[in-house]
PDB file of N, CA, C and O in Angstrom:
ATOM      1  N   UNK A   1      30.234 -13.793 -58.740  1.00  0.00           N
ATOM      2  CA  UNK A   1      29.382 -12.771 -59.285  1.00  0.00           C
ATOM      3  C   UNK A   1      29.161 -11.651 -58.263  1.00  0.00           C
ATOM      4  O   UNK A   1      29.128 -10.475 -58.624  1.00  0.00           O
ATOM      5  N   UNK A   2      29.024 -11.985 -57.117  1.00  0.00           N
ATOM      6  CA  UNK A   2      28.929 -11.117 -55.723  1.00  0.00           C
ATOM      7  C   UNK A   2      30.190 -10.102 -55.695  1.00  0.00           C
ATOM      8  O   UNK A   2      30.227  -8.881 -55.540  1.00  0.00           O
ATOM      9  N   UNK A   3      31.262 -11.115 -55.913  1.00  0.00           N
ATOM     10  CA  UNK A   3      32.406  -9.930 -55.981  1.00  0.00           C
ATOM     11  C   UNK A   3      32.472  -8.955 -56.901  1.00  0.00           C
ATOM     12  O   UNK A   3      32.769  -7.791 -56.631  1.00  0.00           O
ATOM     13  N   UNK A   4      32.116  -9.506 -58.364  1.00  0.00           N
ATOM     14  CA  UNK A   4      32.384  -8.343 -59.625  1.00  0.00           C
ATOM     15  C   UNK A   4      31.240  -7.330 -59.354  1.00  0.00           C
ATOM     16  O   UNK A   4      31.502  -6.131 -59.265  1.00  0.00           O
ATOM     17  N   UNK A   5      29.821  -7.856 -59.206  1.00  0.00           N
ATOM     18  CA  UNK A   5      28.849  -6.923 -58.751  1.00  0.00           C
ATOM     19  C   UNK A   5      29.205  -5.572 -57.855  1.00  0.00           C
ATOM     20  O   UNK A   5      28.971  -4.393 -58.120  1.00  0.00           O
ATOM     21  N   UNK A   6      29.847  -6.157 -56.712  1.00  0.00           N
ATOM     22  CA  UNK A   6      30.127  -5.391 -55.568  1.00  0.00           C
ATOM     23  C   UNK A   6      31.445  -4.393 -56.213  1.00  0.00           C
ATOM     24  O   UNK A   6      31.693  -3.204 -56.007  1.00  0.00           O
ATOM     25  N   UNK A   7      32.006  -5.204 -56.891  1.00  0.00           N
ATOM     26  CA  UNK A   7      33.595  -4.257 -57.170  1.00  0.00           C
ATOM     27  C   UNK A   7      33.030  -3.131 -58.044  1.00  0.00           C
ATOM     28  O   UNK A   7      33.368  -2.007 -57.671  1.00  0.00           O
ATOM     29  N   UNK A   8      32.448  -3.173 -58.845  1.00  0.00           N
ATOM     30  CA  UNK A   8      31.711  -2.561 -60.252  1.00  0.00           C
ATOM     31  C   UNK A   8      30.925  -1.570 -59.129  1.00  0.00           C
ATOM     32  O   UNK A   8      30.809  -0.432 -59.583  1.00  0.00           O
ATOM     33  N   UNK A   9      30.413  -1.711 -57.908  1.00  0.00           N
ATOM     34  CA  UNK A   9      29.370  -0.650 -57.628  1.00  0.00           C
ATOM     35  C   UNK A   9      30.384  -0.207 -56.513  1.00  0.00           C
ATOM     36  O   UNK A   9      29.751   0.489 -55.719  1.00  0.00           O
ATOM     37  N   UNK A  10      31.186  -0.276 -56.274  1.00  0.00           N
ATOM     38  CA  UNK A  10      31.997   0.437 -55.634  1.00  0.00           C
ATOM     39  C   UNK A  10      32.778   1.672 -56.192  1.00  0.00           C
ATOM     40  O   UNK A  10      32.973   2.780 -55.692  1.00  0.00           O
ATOM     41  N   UNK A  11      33.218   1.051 -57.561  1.00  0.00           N
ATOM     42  CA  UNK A  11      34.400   1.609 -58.099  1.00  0.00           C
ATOM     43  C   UNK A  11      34.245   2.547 -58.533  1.00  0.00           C
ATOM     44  O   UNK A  11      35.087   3.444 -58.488  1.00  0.00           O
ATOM     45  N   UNK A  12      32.503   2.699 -59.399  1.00  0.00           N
ATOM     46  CA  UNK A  12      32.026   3.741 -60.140  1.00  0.00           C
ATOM     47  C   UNK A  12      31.372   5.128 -58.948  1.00  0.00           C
ATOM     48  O   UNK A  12      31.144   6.187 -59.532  1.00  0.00           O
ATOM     49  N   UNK A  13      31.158   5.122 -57.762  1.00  0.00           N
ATOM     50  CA  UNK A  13      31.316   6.429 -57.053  1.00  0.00           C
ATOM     51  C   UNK A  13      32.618   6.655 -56.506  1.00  0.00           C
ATOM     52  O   UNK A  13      32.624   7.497 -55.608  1.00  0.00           O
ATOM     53  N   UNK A  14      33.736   6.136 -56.794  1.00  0.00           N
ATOM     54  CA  UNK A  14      34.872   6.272 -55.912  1.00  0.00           C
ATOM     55  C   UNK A  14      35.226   6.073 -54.627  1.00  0.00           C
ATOM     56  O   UNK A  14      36.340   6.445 -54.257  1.00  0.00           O
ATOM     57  N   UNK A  15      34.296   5.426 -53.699  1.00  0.00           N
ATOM     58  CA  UNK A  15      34.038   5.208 -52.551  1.00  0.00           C
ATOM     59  C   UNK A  15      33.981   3.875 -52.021  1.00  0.00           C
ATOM     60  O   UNK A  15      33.618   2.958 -52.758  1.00  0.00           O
ATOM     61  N   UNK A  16      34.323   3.646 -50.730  1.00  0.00           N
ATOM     62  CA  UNK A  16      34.125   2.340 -50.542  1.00  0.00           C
ATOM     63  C   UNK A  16      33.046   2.204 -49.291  1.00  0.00           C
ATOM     64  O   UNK A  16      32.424   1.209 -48.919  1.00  0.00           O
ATOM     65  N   UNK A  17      33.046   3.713 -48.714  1.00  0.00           N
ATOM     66  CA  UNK A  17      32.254   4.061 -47.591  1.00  0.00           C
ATOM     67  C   UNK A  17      30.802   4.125 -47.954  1.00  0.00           C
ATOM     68  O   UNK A  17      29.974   4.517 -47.132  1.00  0.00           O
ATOM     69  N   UNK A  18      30.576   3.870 -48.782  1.00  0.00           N
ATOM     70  CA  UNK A  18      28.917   4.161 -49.370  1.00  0.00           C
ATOM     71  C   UNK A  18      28.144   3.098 -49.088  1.00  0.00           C
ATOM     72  O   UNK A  18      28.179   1.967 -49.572  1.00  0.00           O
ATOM     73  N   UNK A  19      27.184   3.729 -47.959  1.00  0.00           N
ATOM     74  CA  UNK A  19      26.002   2.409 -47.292  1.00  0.00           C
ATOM     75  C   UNK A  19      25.206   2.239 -47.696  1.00  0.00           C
ATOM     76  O   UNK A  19      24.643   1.242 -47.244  1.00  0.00           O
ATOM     77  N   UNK A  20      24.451   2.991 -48.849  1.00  0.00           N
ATOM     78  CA  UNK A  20      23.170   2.510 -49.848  1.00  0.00           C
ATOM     79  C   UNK A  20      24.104   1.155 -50.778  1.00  0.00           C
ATOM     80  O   UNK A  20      23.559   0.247 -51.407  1.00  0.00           O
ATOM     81  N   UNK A  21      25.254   1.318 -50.661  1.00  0.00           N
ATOM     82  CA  UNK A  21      25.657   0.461 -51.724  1.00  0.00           C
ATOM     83  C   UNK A  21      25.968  -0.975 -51.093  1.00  0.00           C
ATOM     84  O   UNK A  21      25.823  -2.039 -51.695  1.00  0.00           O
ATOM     85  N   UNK A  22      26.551  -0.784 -49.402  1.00  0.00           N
ATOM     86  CA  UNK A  22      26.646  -1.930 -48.676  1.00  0.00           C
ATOM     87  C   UNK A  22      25.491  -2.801 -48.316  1.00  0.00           C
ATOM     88  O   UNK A  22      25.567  -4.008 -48.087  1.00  0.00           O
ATOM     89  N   UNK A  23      24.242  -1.953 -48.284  1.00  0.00           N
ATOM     90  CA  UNK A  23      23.092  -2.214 -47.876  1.00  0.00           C
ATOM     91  C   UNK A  23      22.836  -2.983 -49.246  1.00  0.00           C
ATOM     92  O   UNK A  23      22.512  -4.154 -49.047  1.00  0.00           O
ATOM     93  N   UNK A  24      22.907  -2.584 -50.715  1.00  0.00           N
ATOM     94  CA  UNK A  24      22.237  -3.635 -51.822  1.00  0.00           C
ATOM     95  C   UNK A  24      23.146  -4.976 -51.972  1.00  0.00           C
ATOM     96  O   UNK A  24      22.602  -6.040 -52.271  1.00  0.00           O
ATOM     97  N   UNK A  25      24.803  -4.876 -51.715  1.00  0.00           N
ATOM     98  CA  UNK A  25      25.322  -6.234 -51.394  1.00  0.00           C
ATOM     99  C   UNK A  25      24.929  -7.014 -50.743  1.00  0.00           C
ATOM    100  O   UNK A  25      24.595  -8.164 -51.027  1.00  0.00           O
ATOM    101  N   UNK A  26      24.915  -6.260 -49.384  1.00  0.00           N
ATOM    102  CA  UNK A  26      24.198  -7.274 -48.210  1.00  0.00           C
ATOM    103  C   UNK A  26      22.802  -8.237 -48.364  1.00  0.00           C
ATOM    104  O   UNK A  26      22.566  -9.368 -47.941  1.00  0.00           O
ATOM    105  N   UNK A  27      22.058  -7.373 -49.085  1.00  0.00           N
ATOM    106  CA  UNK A  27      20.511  -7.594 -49.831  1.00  0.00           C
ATOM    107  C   UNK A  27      20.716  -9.531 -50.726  1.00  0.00           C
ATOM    108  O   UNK A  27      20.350 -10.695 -50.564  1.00  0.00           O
ATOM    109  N   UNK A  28      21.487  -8.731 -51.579  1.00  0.00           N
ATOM    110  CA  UNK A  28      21.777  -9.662 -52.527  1.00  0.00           C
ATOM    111  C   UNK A  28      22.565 -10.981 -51.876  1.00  0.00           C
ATOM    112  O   UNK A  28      22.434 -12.181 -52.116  1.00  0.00           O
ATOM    113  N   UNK A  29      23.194 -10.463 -51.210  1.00  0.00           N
ATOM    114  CA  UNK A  29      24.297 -11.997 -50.642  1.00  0.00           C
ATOM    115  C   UNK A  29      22.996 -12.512 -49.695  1.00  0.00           C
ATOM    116  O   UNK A  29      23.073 -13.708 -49.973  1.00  0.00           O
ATOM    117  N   UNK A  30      22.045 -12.435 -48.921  1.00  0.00           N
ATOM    118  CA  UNK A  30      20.880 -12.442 -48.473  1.00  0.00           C
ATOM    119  C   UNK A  30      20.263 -13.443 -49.241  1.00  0.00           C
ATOM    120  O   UNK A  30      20.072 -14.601 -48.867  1.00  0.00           O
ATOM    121  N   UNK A  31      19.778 -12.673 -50.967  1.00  0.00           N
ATOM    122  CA  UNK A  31      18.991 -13.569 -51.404  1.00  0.00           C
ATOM    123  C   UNK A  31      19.698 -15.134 -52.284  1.00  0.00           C
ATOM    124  O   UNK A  31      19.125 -16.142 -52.696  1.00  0.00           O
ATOM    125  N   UNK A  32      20.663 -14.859 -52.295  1.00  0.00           N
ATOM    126  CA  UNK A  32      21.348 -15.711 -52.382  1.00  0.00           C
ATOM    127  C   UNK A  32      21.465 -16.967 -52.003  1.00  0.00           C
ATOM    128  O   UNK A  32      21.434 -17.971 -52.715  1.00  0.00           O
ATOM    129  N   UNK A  33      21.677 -16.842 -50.223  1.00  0.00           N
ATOM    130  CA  UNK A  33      21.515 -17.431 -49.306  1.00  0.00           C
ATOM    131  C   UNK A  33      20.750 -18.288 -49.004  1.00  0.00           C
ATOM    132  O   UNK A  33      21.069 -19.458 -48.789  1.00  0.00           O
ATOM    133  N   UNK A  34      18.893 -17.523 -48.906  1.00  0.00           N
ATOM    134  CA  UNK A  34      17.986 -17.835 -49.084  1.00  0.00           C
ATOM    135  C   UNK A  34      17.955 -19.132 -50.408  1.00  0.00           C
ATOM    136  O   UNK A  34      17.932 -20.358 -50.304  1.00  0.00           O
ATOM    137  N   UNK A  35      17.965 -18.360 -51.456  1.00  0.00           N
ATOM    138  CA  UNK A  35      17.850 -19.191 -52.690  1.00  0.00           C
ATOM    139  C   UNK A  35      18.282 -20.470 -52.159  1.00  0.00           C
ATOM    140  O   UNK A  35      17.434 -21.363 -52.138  1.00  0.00           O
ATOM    141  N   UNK A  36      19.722 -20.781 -51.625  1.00  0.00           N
ATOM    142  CA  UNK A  36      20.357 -22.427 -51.212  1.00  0.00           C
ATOM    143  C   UNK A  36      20.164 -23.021 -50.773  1.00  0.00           C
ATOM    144  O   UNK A  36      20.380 -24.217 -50.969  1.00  0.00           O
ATOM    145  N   UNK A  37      19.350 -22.227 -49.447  1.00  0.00           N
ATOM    146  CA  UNK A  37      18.792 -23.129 -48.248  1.00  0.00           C
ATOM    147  C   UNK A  37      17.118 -23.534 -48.766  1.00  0.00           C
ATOM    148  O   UNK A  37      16.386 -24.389 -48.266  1.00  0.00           O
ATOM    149  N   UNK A  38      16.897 -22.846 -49.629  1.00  0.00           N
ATOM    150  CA  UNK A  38      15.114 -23.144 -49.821  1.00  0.00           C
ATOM    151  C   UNK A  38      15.168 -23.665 -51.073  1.00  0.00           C
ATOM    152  O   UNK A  38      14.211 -24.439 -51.090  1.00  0.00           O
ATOM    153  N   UNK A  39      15.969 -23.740 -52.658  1.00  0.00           N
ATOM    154  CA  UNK A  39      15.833 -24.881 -53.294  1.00  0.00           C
ATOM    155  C   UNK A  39      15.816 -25.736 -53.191  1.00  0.00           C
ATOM    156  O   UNK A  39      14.850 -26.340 -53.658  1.00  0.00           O
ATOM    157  N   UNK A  40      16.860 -26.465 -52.503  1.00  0.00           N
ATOM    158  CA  UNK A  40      16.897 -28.102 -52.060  1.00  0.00           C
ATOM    159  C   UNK A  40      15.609 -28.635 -51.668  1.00  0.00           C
ATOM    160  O   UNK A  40      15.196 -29.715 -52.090  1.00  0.00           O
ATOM    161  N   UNK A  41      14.775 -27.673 -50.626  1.00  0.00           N
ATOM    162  CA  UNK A  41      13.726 -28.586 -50.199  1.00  0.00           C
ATOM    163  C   UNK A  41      12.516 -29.146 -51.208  1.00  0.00           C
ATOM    164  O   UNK A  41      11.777 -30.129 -51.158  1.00  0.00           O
ATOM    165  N   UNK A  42      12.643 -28.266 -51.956  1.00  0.00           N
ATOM    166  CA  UNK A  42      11.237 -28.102 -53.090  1.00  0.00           C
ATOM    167  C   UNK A  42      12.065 -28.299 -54.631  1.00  0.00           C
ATOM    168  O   UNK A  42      11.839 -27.559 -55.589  1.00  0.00           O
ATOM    169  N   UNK A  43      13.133 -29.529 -54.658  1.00  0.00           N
ATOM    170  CA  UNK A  43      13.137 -29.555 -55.843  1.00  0.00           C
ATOM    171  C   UNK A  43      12.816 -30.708 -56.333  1.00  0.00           C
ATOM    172  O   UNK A  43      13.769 -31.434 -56.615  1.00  0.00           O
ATOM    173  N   UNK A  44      11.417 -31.244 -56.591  1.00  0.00           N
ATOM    174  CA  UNK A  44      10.736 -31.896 -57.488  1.00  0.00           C
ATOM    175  C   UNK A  44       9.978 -30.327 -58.135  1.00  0.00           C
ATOM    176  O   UNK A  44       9.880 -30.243 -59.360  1.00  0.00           O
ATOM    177  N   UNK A  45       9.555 -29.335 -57.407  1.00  0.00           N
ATOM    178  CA  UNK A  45       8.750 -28.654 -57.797  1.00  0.00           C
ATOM    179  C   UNK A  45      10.212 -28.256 -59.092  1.00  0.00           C
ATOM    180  O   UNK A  45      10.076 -28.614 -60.262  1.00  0.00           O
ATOM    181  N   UNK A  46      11.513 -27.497 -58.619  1.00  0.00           N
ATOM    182  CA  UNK A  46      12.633 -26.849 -59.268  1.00  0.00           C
ATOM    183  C   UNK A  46      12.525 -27.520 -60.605  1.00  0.00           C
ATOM    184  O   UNK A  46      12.399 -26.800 -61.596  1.00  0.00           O
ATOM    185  N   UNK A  47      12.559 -28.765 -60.732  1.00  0.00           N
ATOM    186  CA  UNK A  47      12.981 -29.573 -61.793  1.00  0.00           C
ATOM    187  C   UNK A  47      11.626 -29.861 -62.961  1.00  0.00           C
ATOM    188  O   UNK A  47      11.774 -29.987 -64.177  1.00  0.00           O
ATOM    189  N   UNK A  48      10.370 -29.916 -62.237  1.00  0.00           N
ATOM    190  CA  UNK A  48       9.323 -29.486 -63.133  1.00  0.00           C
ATOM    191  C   UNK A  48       9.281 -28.005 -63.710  1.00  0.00           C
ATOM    192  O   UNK A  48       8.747 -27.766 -64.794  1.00  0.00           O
ATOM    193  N   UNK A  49       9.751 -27.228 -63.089  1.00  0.00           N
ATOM    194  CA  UNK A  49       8.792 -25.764 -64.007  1.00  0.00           C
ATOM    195  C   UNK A  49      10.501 -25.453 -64.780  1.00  0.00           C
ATOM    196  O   UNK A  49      10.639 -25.070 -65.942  1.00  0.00           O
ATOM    197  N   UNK A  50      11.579 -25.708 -63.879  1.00  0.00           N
ATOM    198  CA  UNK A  50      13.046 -25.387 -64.838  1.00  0.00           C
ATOM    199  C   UNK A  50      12.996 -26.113 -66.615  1.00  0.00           C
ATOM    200  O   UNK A  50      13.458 -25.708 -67.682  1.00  0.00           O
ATOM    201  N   UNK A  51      12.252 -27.255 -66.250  1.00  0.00           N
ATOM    202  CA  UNK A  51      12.604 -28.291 -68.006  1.00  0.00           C
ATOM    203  C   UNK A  51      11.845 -27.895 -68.843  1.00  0.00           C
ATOM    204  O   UNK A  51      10.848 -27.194 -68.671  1.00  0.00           O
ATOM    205  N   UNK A  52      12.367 -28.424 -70.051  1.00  0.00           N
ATOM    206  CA  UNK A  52      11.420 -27.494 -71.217  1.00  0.00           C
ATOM    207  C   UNK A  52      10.810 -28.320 -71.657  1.00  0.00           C
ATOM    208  O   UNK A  52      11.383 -29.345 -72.026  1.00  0.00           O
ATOM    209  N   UNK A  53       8.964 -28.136 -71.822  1.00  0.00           N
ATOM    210  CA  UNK A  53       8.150 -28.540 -71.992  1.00  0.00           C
ATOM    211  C   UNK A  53       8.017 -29.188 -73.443  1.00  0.00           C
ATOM    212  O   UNK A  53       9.003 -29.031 -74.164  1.00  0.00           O
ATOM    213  N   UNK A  54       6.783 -29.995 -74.050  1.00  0.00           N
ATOM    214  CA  UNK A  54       6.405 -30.245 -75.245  1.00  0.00           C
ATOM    215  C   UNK A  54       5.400 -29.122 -75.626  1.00  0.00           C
ATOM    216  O   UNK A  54       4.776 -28.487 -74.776  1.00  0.00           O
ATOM    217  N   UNK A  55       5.312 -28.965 -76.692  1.00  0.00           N
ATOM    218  CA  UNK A  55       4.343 -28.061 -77.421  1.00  0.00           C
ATOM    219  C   UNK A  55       4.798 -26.826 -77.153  1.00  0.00           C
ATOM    220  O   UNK A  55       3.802 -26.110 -77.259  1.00  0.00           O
ATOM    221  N   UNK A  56       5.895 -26.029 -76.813  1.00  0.00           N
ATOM    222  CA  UNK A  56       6.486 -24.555 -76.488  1.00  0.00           C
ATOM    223  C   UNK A  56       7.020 -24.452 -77.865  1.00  0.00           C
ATOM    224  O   UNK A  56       7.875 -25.074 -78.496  1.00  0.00           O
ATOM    225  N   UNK A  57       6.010 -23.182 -78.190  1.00  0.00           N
ATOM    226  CA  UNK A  57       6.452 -22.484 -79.216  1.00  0.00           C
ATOM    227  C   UNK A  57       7.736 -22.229 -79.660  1.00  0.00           C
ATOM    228  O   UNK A  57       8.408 -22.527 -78.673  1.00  0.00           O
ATOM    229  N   UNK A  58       8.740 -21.752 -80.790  1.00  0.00           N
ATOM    230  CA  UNK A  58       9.871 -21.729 -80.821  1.00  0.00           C
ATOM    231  C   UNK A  58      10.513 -20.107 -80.393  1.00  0.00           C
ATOM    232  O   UNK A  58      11.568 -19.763 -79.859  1.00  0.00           O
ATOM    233  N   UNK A  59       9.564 -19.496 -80.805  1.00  0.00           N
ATOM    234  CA  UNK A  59       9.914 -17.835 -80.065  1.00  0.00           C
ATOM    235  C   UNK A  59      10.039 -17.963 -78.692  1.00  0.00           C
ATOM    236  O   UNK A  59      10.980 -17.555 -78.011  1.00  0.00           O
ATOM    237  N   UNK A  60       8.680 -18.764 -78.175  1.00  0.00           N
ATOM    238  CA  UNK A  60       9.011 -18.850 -76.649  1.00  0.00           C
ATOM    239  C   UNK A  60      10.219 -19.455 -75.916  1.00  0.00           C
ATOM    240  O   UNK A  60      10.564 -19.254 -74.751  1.00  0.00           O
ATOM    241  N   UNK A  61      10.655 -20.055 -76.628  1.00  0.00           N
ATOM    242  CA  UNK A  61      12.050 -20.554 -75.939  1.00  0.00           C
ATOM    243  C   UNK A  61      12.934 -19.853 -76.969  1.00  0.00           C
ATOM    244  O   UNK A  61      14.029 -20.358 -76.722  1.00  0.00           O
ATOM    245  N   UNK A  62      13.117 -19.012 -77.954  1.00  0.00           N
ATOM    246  CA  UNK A  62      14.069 -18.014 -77.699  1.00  0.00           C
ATOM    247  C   UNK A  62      14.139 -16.927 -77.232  1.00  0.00           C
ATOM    248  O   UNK A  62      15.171 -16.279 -77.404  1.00  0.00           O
ATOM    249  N   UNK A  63      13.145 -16.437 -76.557  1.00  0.00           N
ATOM    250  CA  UNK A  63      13.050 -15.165 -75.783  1.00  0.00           C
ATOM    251  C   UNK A  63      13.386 -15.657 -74.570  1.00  0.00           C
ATOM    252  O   UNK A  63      13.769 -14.764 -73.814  1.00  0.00           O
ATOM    253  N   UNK A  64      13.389 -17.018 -73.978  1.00  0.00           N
ATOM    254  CA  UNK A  64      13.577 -17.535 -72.868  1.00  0.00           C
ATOM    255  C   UNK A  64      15.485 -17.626 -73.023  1.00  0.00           C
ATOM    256  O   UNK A  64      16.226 -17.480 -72.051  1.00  0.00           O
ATOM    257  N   UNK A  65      15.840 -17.819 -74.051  1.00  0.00           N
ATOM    258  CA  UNK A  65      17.445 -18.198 -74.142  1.00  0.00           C
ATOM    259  C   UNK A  65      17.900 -16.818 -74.184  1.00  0.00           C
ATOM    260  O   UNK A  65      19.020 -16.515 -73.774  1.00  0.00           O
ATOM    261  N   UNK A  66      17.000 -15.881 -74.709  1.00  0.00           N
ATOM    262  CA  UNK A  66      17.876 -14.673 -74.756  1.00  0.00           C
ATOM    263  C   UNK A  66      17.891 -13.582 -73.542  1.00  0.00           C
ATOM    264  O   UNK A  66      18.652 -12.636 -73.339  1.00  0.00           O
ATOM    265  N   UNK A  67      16.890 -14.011 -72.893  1.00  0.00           N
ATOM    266  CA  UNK A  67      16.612 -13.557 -71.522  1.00  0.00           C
ATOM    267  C   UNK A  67      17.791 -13.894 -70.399  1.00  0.00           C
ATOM    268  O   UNK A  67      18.578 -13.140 -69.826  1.00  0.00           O
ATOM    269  N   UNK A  68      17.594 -15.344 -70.316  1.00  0.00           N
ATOM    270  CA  UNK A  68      18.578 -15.646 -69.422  1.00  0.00           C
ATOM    271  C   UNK A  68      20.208 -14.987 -69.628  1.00  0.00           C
ATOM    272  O   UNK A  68      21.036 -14.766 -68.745  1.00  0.00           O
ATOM    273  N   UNK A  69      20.304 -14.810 -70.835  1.00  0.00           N
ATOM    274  CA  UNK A  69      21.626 -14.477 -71.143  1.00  0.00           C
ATOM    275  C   UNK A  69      21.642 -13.057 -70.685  1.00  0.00           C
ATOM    276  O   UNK A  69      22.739 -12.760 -70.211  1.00  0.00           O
ATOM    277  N   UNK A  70      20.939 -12.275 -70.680  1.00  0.00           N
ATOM    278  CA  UNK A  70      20.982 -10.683 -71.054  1.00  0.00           C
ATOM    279  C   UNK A  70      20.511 -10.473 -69.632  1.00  0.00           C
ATOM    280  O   UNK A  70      20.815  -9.329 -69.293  1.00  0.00           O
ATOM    281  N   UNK A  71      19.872 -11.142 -68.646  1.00  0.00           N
ATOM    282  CA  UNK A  71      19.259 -10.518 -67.490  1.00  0.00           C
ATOM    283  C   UNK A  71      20.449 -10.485 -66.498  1.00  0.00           C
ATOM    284  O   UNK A  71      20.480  -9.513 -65.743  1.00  0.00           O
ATOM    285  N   UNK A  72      21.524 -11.495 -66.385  1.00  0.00           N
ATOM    286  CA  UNK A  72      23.009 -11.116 -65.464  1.00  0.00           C
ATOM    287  C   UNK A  72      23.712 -10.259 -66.127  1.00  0.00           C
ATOM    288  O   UNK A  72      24.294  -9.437 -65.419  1.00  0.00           O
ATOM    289  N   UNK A  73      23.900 -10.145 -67.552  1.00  0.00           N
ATOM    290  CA  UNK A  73      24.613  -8.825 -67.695  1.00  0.00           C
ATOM    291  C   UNK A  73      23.809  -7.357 -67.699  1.00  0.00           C
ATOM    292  O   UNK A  73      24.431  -6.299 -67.794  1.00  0.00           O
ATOM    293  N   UNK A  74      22.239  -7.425 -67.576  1.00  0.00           N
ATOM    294  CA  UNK A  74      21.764  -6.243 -67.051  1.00  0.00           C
ATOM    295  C   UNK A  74      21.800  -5.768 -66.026  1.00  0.00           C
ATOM    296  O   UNK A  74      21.567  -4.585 -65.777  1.00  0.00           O
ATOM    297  N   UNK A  75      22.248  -7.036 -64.886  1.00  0.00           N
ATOM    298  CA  UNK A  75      22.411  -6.790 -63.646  1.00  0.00           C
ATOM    299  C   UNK A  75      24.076  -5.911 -63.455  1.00  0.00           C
ATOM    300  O   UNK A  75      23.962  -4.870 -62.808  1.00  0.00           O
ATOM    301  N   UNK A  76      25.616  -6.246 -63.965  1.00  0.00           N
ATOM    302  CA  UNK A  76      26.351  -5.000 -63.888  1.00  0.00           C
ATOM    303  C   UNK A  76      25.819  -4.093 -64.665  1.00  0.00           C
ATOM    304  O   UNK A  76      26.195  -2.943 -64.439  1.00  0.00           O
ATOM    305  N   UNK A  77      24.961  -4.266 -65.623  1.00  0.00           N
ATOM    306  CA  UNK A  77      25.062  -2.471 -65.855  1.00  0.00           C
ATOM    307  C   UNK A  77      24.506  -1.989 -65.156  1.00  0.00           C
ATOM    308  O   UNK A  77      24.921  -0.878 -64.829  1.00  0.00           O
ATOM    309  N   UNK A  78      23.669  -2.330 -64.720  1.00  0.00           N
ATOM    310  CA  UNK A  78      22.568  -1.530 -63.482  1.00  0.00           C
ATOM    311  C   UNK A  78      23.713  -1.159 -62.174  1.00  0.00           C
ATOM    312  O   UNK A  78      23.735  -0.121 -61.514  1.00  0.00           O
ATOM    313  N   UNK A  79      24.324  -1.957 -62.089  1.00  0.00           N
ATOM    314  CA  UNK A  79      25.116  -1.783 -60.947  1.00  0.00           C
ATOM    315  C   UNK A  79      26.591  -0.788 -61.257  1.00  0.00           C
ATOM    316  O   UNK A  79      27.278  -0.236 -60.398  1.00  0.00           O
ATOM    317  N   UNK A  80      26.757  -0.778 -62.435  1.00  0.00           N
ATOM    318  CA  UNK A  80      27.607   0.178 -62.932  1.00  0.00           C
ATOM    319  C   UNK A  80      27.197   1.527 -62.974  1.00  0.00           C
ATOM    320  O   UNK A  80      27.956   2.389 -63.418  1.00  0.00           O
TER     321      UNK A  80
END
Protein backbone atom coordinates (compact mmCIF):
# COMPACT_ATOMS: atom_id res chain seq x y z
CA UNK A 1 0.00 0.00 0.00
CA UNK A 2 3.12 2.28 0.83
CA UNK A 3 4.28 1.71 -2.63
CA UNK A 4 0.95 2.48 -4.66
CA UNK A 5 0.38 5.46 -2.20
CA UNK A 6 3.84 6.79 -2.83
CA UNK A 7 3.75 5.95 -6.73
CA UNK A 8 0.21 7.74 -7.12
CA UNK A 9 1.73 10.92 -5.23
CA UNK A 10 4.62 11.05 -7.16
CA UNK A 11 3.32 10.57 -10.52
CA UNK A 12 0.54 13.14 -10.36
CA UNK A 13 3.15 16.36 -10.00
CA UNK A 14 5.59 14.83 -12.37
CA UNK A 15 8.34 14.85 -10.00
CA UNK A 16 10.17 12.65 -7.99
CA UNK A 17 12.17 15.52 -6.27
CA UNK A 18 9.23 16.79 -4.27
CA UNK A 19 9.96 16.92 -0.35
CA UNK A 20 6.50 17.83 0.97
CA UNK A 21 5.71 14.59 -0.70
CA UNK A 22 8.86 12.59 0.73
CA UNK A 23 8.20 14.07 4.00
CA UNK A 24 4.21 12.52 3.98
CA UNK A 25 5.77 8.93 2.90
CA UNK A 26 8.23 9.08 5.43
CA UNK A 27 5.29 10.17 7.97
CA UNK A 28 3.27 7.32 7.00
CA UNK A 29 5.96 4.47 6.76
CA UNK A 30 6.60 5.99 10.48
CA UNK A 31 3.14 5.34 11.51
CA UNK A 32 3.13 2.23 10.30
CA UNK A 33 5.99 1.19 12.08
CA UNK A 34 4.80 2.45 15.18
CA UNK A 35 1.41 0.69 14.67
CA UNK A 36 3.70 -3.01 14.74
CA UNK A 37 5.79 -2.40 17.38
CA UNK A 38 2.90 -1.04 19.78
CA UNK A 39 -0.04 -3.50 18.81
CA UNK A 40 1.46 -6.58 19.94
CA UNK A 41 1.91 -5.26 23.38
CA UNK A 42 -1.72 -4.22 24.12
CA UNK A 43 -3.52 -6.83 22.32
CA UNK A 44 -6.02 -8.10 24.80
CA UNK A 45 -7.03 -4.42 24.72
CA UNK A 46 -6.82 -4.83 20.22
CA UNK A 47 -9.05 -7.82 20.36
CA UNK A 48 -11.73 -6.34 22.78
CA UNK A 49 -12.67 -2.99 21.11
CA UNK A 50 -11.75 -4.71 17.22
CA UNK A 51 -14.89 -7.62 17.85
CA UNK A 52 -18.29 -6.95 17.29
CA UNK A 53 -20.31 -6.54 20.14
CA UNK A 54 -24.02 -7.82 21.21
CA UNK A 55 -26.79 -5.36 21.05
CA UNK A 56 -25.03 -3.08 17.97
CA UNK A 57 -27.51 -1.73 16.04
CA UNK A 58 -27.63 -2.88 12.37
CA UNK A 59 -26.85 0.64 10.73
CA UNK A 60 -24.08 0.76 13.15
CA UNK A 61 -22.27 -1.97 11.78
CA UNK A 62 -23.04 -0.96 8.32
CA UNK A 63 -21.63 2.33 8.44
CA UNK A 64 -18.79 0.53 10.18
CA UNK A 65 -18.45 -2.01 6.95
CA UNK A 66 -18.78 0.78 4.69
CA UNK A 67 -16.29 2.89 6.31
CA UNK A 68 -13.62 0.55 6.48
CA UNK A 69 -13.98 -0.10 2.86
CA UNK A 70 -14.09 3.53 1.59
CA UNK A 71 -11.49 5.07 4.15
CA UNK A 72 -8.16 3.22 2.14
CA UNK A 73 -9.54 4.12 -1.04
CA UNK A 74 -10.02 7.78 0.24
CA UNK A 75 -6.65 7.60 1.18
CA UNK A 76 -5.29 7.36 -2.93
CA UNK A 77 -7.56 9.81 -3.80
CA UNK A 78 -6.34 12.17 -1.42
CA UNK A 79 -3.01 11.25 -2.44
CA UNK A 80 -3.82 11.51 -6.09
Amino acid sequence: MVVILATILFICPGQINWLTGWIFVSMYVCIIVISVIVIPLGQELVEERTGIKEGVKVWDKSITIVGSILYPLGIFVVAG
